[in-house]
C-alpha positions as CSV (number, residue, x, y, z in Angstrom):
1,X,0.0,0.0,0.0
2,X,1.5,3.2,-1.0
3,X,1.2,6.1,1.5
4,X,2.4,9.4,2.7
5,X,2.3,10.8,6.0
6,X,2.7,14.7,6.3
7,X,3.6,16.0,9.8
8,X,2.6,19.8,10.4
9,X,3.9,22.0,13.1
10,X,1.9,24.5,14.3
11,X,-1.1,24.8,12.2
12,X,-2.9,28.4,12.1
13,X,-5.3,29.7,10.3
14,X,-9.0,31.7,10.6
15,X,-10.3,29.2,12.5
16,X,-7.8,27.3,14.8
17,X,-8.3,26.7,17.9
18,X,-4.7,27.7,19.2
19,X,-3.5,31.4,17.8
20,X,-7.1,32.8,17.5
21,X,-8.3,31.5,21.5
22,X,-5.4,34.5,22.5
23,X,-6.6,36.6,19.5
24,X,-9.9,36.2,20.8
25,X,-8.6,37.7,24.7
26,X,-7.2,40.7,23.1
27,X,-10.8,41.8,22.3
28,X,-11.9,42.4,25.8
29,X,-8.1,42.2,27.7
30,X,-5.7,45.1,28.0
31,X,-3.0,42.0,28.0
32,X,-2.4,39.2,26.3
33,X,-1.0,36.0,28.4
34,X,2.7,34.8,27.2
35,X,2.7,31.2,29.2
36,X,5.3,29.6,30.1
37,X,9.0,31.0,29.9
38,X,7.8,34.4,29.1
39,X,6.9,33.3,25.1
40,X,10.6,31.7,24.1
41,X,9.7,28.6,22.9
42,X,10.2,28.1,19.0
43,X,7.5,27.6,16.8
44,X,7.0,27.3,12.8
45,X,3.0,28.1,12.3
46,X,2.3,26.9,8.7
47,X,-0.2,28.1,7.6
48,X,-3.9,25.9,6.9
49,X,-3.9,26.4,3.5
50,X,0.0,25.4,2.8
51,X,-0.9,21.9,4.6
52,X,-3.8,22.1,2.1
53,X,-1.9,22.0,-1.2
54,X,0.4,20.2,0.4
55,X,-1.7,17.3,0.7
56,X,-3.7,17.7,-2.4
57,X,0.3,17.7,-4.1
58,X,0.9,14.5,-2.3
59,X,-1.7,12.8,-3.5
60,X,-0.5,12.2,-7.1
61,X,2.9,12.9,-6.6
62,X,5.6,10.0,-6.8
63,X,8.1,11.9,-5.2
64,X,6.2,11.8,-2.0
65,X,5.4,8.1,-2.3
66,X,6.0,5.9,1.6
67,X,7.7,9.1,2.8
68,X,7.3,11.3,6.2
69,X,7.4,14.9,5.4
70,X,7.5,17.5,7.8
71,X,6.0,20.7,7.2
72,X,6.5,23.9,8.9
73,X,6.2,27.5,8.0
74,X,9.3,29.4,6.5
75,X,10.2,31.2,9.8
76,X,11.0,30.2,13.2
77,X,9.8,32.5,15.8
78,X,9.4,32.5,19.6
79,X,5.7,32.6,21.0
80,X,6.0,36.0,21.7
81,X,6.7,37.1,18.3
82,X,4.0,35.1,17.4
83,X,1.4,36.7,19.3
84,X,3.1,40.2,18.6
85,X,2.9,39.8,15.1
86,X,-0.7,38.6,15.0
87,X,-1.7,41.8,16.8
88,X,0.1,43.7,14.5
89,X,-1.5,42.4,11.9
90,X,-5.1,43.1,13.6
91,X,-4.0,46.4,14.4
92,X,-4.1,45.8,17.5
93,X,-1.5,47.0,20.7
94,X,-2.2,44.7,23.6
95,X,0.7,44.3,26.7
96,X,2.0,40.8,26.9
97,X,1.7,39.2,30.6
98,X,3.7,36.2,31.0
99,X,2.3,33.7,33.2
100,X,4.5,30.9,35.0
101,X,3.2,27.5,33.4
102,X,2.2,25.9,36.9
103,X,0.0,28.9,37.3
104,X,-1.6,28.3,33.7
105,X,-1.9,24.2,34.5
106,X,-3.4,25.0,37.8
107,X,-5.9,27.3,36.4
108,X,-6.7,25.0,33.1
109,X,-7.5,22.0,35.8
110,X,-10.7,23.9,36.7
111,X,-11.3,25.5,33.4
112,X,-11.6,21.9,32.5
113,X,-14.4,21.5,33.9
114,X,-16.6,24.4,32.5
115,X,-18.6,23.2,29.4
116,X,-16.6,24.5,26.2
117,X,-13.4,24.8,28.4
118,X,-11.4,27.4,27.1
119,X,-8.2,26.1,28.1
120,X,-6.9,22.4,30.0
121,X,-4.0,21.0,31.0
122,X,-3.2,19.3,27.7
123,X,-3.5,22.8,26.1
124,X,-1.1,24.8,28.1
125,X,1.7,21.7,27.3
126,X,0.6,21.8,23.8
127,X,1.3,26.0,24.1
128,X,4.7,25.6,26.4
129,X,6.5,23.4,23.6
130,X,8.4,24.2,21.1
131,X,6.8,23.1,17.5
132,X,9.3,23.0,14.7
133,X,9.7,20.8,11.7
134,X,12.1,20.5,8.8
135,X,10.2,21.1,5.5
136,X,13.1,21.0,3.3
137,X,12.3,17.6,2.0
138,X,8.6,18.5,1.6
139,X,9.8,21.7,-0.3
140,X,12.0,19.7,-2.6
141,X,9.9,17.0,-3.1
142,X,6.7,18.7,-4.0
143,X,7.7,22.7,-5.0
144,X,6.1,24.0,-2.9
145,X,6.0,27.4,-1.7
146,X,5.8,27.8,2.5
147,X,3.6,31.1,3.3
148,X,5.1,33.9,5.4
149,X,3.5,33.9,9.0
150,X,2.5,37.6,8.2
151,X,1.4,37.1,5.1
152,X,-0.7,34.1,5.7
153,X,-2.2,35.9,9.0
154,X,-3.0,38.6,6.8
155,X,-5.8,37.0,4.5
156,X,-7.9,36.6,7.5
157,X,-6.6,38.8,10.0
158,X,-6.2,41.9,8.6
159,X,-8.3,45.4,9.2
């Protein structure tokens, strides 16, 4: 059986349930929280619709035939230039509060219980590690071109 297994990063886009949950707190915060070790773990958000064409390009390509490919976006950036730059893009000018991780995991363990939880203990580990891939074999195999993190947040984001 011939197969292909893609293996994103970070996956953003307008509706994720990662990125946009701290988008969503800059509506009514004056702050947005950084958890963890004040926003420095490394992430590479691709972008929705690069994993897309990426596995619509799979599907009928040869080159990607019994392979793994990771795919990340183009940049690596620390949490808090993620959440920086997606308020930029929004137009948006919000302080960043970093919050210790045991506070955030304490907090999530009641959240959890709250129908619709906004955040649990699985999320704020998910949030607190770094999410990086090597897309250099996807590039090559397939041509594709990774979206910028601005650019991408800008199709949905934007004013």
């Amino acid at each position: 059986m011939t197969y292909v297994i893609l293996r994103p990063s970070w996956v953003y886009g307008p509706e994720d349930q990662s990125l946009n949950r701290f988008l969503t707190m800059s509506r009514f915060l004056p702050f947005v929280p950084i958890i963890g070790d004040g926003g420095r773990q490394r992430l590479q958000p691709v972008f929705i619709d690069d994993v897309g064409r990426a596995v619509a390009e799979a599907v009928d390509n040869k080159a990607a035939d019994n392979r793994v490919l990771e795919i990340g976006g183009p940049e690596v950036l620390t949490m808090k230039e993620v959440i920086r730059t997606a308020l930029e893009v929004m137009g948006r000018r919000r302080f960043l509060l970093p919050i210790p991780k045991v506070l955030m995991k304490a907090q999530a363990v009641l959240l959890q219980l709250l129908p619709g939880p906004p955040l649990t203990p699985d999320a704020v580990d998910f949030i607190t590690m770094d999410a990086l891939a090597d897309s250099s074999e996807l590039v090559e195999s397939l041509g594709l071109r990774l979206t910028p993190f601005r650019e991408g947040l800008a199709t949905y984001l934007a004013p």
